[in-house]
N, C-alpha and C positions, 0 to 999 in steps of 0.2 A: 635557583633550583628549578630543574624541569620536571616535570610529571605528567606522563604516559599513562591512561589508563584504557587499556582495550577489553570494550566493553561485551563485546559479542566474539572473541579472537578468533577460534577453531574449534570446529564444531564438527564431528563424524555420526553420523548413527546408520545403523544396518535392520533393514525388516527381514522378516523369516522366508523373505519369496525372492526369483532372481532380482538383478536391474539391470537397467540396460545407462551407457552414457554416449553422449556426442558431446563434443565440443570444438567449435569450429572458429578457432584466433583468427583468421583473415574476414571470415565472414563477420566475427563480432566486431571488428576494428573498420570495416568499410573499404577494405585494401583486393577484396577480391575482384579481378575484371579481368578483360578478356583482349588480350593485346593482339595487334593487326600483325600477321607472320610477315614473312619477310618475301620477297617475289620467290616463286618456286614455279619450278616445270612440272610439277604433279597437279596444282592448282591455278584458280585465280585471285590472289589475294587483292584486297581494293581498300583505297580511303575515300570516307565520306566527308564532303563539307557543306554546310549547310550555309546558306544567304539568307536572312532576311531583308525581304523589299518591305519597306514601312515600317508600320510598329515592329518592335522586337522581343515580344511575348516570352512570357518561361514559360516552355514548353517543353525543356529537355526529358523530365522526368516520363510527359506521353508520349513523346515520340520514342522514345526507348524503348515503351513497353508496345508499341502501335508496330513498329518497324523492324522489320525482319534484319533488313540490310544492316541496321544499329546492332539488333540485339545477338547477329550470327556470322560478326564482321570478325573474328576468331576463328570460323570454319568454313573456310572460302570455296567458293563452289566448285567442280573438276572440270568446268572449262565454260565458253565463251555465251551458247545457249542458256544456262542455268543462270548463270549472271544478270543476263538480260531481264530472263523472267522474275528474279528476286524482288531486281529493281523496279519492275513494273507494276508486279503485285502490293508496291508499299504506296504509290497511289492512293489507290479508297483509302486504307489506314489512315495517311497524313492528312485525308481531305476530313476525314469522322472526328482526327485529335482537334481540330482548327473550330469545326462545328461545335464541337464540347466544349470549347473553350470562347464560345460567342463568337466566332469569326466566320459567319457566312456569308463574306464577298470574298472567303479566298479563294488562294491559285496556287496551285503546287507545280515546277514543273521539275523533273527529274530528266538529266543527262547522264551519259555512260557513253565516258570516251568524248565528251563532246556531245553526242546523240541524243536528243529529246527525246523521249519514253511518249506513247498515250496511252490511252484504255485500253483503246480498240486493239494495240498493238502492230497498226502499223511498221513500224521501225526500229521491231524487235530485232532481225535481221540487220540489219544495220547495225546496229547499238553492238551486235555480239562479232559485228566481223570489227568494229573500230575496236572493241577490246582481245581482240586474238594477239595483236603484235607486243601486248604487255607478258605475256608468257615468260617467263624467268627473267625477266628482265626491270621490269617496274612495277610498282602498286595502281591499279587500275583507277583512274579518277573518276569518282561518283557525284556530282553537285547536284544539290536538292536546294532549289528556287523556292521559297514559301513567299507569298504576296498575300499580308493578311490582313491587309485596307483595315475598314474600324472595327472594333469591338463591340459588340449589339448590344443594346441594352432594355430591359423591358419597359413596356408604353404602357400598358393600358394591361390591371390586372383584374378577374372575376374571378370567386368561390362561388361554387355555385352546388346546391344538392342535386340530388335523383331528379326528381322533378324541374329542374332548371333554375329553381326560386334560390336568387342569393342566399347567401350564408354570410353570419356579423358573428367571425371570431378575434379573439386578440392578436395584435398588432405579432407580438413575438410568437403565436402559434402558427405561421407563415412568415416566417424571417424572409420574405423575397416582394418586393415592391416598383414601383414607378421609378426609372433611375440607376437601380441595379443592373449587374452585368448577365447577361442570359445567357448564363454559361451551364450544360449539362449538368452539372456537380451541382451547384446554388439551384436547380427547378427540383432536382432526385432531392436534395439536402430538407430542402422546405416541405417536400411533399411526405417525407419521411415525418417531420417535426409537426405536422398538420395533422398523420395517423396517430403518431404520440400524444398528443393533445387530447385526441378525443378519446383514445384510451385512457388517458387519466381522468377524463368525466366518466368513466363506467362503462366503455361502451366497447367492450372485446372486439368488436365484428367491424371497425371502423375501416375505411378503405378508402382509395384513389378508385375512381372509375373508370375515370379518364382524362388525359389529359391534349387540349387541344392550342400549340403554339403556331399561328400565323407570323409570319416571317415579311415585312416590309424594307425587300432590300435598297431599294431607293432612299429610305429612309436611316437603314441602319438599327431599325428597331422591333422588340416582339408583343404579339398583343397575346396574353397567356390567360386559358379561362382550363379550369379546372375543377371536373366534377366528383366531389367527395358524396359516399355513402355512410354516415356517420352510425348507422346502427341502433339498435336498441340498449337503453341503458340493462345492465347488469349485475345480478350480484354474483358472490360466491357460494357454489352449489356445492354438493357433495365432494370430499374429498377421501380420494385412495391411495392406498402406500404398496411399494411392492418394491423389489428389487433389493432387500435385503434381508436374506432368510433367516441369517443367523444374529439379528436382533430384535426381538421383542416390537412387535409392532405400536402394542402401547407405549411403549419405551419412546419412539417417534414422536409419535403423535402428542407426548405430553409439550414438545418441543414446536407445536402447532398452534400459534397465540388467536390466529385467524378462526371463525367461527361461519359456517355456512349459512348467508341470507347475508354477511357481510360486503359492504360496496365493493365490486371489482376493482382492482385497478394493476399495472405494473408492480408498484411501490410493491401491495401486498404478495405479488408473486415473488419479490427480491427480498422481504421480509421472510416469507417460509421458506427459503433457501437460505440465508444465512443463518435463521435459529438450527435448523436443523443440523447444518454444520459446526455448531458448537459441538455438537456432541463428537469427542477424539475418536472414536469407531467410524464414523461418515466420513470419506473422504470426497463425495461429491453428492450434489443434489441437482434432479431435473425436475420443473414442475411443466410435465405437459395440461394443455389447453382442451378443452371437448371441440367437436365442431360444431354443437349446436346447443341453443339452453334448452334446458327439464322445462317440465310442466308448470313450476312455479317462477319461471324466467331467469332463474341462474344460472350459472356455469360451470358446469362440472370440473375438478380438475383430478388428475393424475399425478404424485408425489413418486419419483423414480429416485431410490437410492442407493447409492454405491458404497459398501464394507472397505473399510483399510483392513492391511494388513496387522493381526490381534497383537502383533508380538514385535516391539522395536529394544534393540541395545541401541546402547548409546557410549560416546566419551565426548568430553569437551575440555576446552585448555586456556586458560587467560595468565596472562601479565601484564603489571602495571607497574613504574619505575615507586608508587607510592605505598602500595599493597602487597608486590609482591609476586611470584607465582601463583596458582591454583589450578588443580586437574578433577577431574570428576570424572564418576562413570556409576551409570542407569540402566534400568532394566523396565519395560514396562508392558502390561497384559492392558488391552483396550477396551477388551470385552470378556471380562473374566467370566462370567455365569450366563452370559446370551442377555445381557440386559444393561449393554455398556457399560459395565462397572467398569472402573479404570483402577489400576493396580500400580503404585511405580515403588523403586525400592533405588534407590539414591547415596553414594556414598562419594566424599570428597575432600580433598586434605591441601595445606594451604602453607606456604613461607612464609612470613611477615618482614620483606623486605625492609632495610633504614636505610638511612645517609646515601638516597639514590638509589637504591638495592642492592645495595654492597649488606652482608652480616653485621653485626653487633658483636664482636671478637671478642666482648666481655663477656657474651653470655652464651651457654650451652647452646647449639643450635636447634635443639631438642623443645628447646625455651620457645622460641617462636613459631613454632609448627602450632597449627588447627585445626579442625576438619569437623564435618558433621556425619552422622549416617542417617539417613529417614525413611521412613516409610507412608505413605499417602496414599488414601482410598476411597474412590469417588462411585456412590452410589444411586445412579439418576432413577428419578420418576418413580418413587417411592408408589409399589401399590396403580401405577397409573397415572399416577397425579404430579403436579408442576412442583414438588415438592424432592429437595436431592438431598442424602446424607454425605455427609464431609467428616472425615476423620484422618486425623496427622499426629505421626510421634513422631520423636527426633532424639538424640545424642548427641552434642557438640560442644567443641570446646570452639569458642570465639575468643580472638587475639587481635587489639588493635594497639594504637599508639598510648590509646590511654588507661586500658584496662585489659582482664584478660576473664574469662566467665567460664566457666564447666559446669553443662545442666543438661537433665533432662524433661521435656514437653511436651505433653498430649492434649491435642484438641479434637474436642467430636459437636458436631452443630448439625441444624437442618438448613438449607437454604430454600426457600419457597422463591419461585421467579414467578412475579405478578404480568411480564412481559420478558419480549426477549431483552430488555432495554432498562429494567429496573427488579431489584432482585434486593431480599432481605435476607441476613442470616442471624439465628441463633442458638451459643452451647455453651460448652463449658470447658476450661480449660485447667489443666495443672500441670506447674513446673515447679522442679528445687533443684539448687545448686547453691555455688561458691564463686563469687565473684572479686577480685581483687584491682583496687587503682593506687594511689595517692594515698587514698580517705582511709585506706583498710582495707578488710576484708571483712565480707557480709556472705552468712550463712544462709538461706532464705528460704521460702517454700509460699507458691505462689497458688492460690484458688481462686478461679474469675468466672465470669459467665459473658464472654466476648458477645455484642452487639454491634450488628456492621448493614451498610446499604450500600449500594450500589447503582446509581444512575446514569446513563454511557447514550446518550442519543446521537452520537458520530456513525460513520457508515464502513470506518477502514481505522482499523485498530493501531496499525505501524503508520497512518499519513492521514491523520484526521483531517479534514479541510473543512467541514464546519458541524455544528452544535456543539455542546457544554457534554462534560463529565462530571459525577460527582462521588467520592469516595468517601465515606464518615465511619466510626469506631468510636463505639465505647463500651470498656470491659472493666467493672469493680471488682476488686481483689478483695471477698467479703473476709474481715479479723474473725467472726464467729462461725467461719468455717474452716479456720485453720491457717487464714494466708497470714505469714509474717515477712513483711508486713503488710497492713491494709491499707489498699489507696486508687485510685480511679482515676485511668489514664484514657484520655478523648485525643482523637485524632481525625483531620477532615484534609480533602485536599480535591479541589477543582480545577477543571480548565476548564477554558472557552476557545472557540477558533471562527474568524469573522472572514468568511472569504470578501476579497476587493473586487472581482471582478466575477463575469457571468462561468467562464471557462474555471474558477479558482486555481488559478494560476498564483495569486500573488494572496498571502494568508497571513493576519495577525491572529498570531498563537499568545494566551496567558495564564499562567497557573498562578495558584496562591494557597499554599499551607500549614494549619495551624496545631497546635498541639500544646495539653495542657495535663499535669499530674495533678491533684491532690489527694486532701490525707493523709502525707507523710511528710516528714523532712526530708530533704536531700540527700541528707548522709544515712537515711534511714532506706532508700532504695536503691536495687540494686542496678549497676551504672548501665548493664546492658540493656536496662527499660528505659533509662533516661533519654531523652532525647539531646541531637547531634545533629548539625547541620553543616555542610561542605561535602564536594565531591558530584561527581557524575552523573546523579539524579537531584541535586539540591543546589548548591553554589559550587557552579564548574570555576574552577582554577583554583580552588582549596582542594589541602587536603579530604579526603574522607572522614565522615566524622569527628573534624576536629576543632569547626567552628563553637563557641559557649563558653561557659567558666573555668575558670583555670585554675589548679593550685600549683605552686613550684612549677610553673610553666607549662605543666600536663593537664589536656581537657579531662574536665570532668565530668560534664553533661550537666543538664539542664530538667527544670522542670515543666518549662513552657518553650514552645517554638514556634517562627515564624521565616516562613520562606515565601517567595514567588520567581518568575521568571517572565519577561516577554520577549516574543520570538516575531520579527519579519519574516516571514517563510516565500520566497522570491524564487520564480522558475525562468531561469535565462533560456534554456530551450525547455525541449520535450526530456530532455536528462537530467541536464543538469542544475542544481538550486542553487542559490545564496543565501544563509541565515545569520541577517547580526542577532546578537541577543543581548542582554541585559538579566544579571540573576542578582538578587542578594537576598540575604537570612541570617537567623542566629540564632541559638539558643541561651535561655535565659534561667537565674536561679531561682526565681518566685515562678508560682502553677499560674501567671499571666504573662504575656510578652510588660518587663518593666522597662527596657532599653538602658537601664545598667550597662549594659556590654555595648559595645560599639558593633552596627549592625554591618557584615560585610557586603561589600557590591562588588561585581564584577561584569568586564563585558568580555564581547569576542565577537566572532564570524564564525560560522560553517559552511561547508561545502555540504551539498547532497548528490548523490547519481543515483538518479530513481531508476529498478527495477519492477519486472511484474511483482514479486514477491514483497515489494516494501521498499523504501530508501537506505542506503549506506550512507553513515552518518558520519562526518569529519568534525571535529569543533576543537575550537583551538580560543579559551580565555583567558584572562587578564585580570587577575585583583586589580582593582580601583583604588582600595583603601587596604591595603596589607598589613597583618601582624608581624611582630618581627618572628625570622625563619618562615615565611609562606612562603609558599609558589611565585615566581615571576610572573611564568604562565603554564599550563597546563593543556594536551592532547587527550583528545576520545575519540572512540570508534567507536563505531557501533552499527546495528541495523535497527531501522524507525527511527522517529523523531524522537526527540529529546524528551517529550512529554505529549 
């Protein structure tokens, strides 16, 4: 059996204002370039070949952007003078890419036609009478002689301050040493990671002063001293907001964790730009800099921000060969009252594909239709303050393999965020409905008072590459306020992400989640609270929801549960990834994991192609230990990581 589950498939939404699109297939595929024409009597068309004498450096990518002749050898000059000059002008060019790249014993010479080119220009004339006879008849020969003897490398390195007196910083806050290649890029790279450095000690105003390379070409090497002005330490000074009229300035600012007289650094400018950005109304954030500190030595800063558009429709579309069709479509207000309230109003209906996604010819087709309708209302910064009201209702009827549920839910809570990075909620909820599996059918009406945290110290929510997560729940279903029945469901689930290398390039990813009912029997709740393990966010290569107890071979869920996953998260280039993984879980009939049930594993690989906007996810697993009728293997799509 295959199973397909696309997790992210198709997705449109439209704002209330125009848009504009490009999209350029030659350019995204790397296929665009600029072919040499063909001899013509209106021009002079010509081919380049390049020689190197000695080493044989890569340098294709500077000379391309250095060299006119490379880069406008598509639009050939209109005769024999112009030629000459092109070719002459890329000189300096090729002699500055060679220098940038540590090669100051080279020698470039350029011919046309045969004719060596100089500075001076000399044998300009020359050069353009050997290429007149190529006129309709041949491609002009261009050789460009590079002789780029050794590659320099630096001797003898000093920091030094304002006043000339050494500076004892760390080794990796100057990645450039004795040894290394003294190539433009590695002196600019360091000297960059040198201002970085002492910005993250506090010191806004840090700078290169100057930088002075002596060049021993006899020797092939550079003696490089470099005077940094590291500046006065700094806090953070006053901060101002502007640039967004039509939202509540306190509204902002509640989303401002940083407090003036707090240490300066980077970190905390990239920290009030991404809280701020939580808020769905901001579509961007700039925090400018002051040029100078206040009277009590901080730093003033400037918070510039940018209004999205208030108003998005939406539709979306998925199938899965195990689930089935499902189409939605949204509506949402971002800033309903001028104080980013978010407003969304949701409705979605669903198939419950079987046997592959073919019907069930025995039963009404009517039978496995689903859908939910809801409405969701986010009310931030209560009064000013770090404090947001959350309120959710819904109507739905859920339909899976092992049960089918018709209820309606309403939850209202406050969430107070202590940072942008940890965050508490709590309300109150009620649901009733009619649930049916195997066991029966259970009437029920549910009264809880949901209790939830939230811990998230990662920096990129779709491609975490390091710190922990942490997600926890617990919400009692109180008997003496009406809930039948009463019983107390916990739920926690973490990651972690351990980058292997400086660049985090190469990531082990691992989650682990747990969950536990009590106060009730089994067959005393209702199965769409029970827990369930298998499918696309839990153990990929099972069904959904279908992993735990069984009666008559239909899951019935569980009262406890236990899942994890670990992920190699491996980046062969700048695109593209490789992720083995390893998932297994199960659920279980007692409120503890007892291991009763045989716990399922599974493995696979994914593919990633990372974009700006997050990675496109491919996973393709394998039960290890299969039930009978499981998956062989199973297919996901998606956008972000897995977890």
């Amino acid at each position: 059996m295959l199973a397909v589950a696309v997790v992210a498939a198709l997705g449109l939404s439209f704002g209330s204002g125009p848009a504009r699109a490009q999209f350029d297939l030659l350019g995204l595929l790397g296929l665009r370039g600029e072919e040499t024409p063909e001899p013509s009597l209106e021009a002079l068309p010509y081919e380049v070949d390049i020689v190197y004498v000695g080493e044989d450096p890569d340098l294709e990518a500077a000379f391309e952007t250095a060299s006119n002749l490379i880069r406008l050898r598509g639009e050939p000059p209109p005769d024999a003078e112009t030629l000459a000059r092109r070719a002459q002008a890329d000189l300096v060019p090729f002699i500055d890419a060679l220098w940038g790249a540590g090669y100051y014993n080279a020698r470039v010479t350029i011919e046309v036609a045969g004719v060596p080119l100089t500075l001076r220009g000399e044998n300009l004339q020359a050069a353009a009478a050997a290429a007149r006879p190529f006129r309709g008849t041949a491609l002009v020969p261009i050789r460009i002689v590079v002789e780029t003897g050794p590659q320099f490398t630096i001797r003898a390195l000093r920091l030094i301050g304002p006043d000339g007196a050494p500076l004892a910083v760390p080794e990796d806050a100057f990645p450039l040493g004795p040894g290394d290649p003294a190539t433009s890029a590695s002196i600019l790279g360091a000297q960059a990671n040198l201002v970085d450095y002492y910005r993250a000690q506090s010191r806004p105003f840090a700078e290169v002063v100057d930088v002075d390379p002596v060049v021993d070409h006899p020797s092939a090497a550079m003696d490089l001293t470099v005077r940094v002005a590291p500046g006065p330490v700094a806090g953070i000074g006053p901060i101002a907001v502007s640039g967004a009229p039509n939202i509540r300035e306190p509204v902002i600012r509640s989303f401002i964790y940083t407090e003036p007289g707090d240490p300066y650094s980077p970190r905390a400018l990239a920290d009030i730009r991404r809280a701020i950005q939580r808020i769905e109304a901001v579509s961007a954030v700039r925090v400018n800099e002051a040029d100078a500190l206040d009277a009590a030595g901080n730093l003033p800063l400037e918070v510039v921000v940018s209004e999205r558009l208030p108003r998005v429709f939406g539709v979306a579309a998925r199938w899965s060969t195990t689930e089935g069709p499902e189409a939605s479509i949204s509506w949402t207000h971002r800033n309903l009252f001028g104080g980013a309230e978010r407003l969304r109003l949701e409705a979605s209906v669903f198939y419950l594909a079987r046997d592959g996604g073919r019907p069930d010819l025995r039963r009404q087709w009517t039978d496995e239709l689903g859908g939910r309708a809801s409405v969701s209302f986010l009310k931030p910064a209560l009064w000013g303050t770090r404090n947001d009201f959350v309120f959710d209702a819904a109507i739905a009827r859920t339909r899976t393999d092992g049960y089918t549920a018709d209820f309606g839910n309403v939850v209202a809570g406050i969430r107070h965020r202590f940072s942008d990075r940890f965050n508490v909620q709590a309300g109150i909820e009620y649901e009733r409905g009619t649930a049916r599996d195997v066991l029966g059918r259970i009437d029920y009406q549910l009264v809880g008072f949901p209790l939830a945290l939230e811990l998230d110290t990662t920096l990129d929510r779709l491609d975490p590459r390091e710190g922990f997560r942490l997600r926890a729940g617990l919400t009692p279903f109180v008997s003496a306020l009406g809930s039948d029945p009463g019983f107390t469901l916990a739920r926690a689930d973490a990651s972690a992400y351990f980058p292997l290398d400086a660049r985090q390039r190469f990531v082990l990813a691992g989650r682990l989640g747990i969950g536990s009912i009590v106060g009730a029997e089994l067959t005393e709740i209702p199965p769409n609270r029970r827990f369930f393990a298998g499918g696309g966010g839990s153990v990929r290569g099972y069904e959904f929801r279908s992993l735990g107890p069984r009666v008559a071979g239909q899951p019935i869920g569980g009262r406890s549960l236990i899942e994890g996953s670990l992920e190699a998260r491996l980046r062969v280039t700048d695109t593209i990834g490789i992720v083995p993984f390893v998932d297994a879980g199960m659920a279980f009939a007692q409120s503890y994991p007892s291991f009763d049930e045989t716990v399922r594993w599974a493995a696979g690989l994914g593919l990633r192609y990372h974009t700006p906007i997050g990675p496109l996810r491919l996973d393709v697993a394998f039960p290890l230990n299969p039930g009978r009728g499981d998956n062989r293997y199973a297919i996901y799509i998606g956008i972000g990581q897995a977890f």
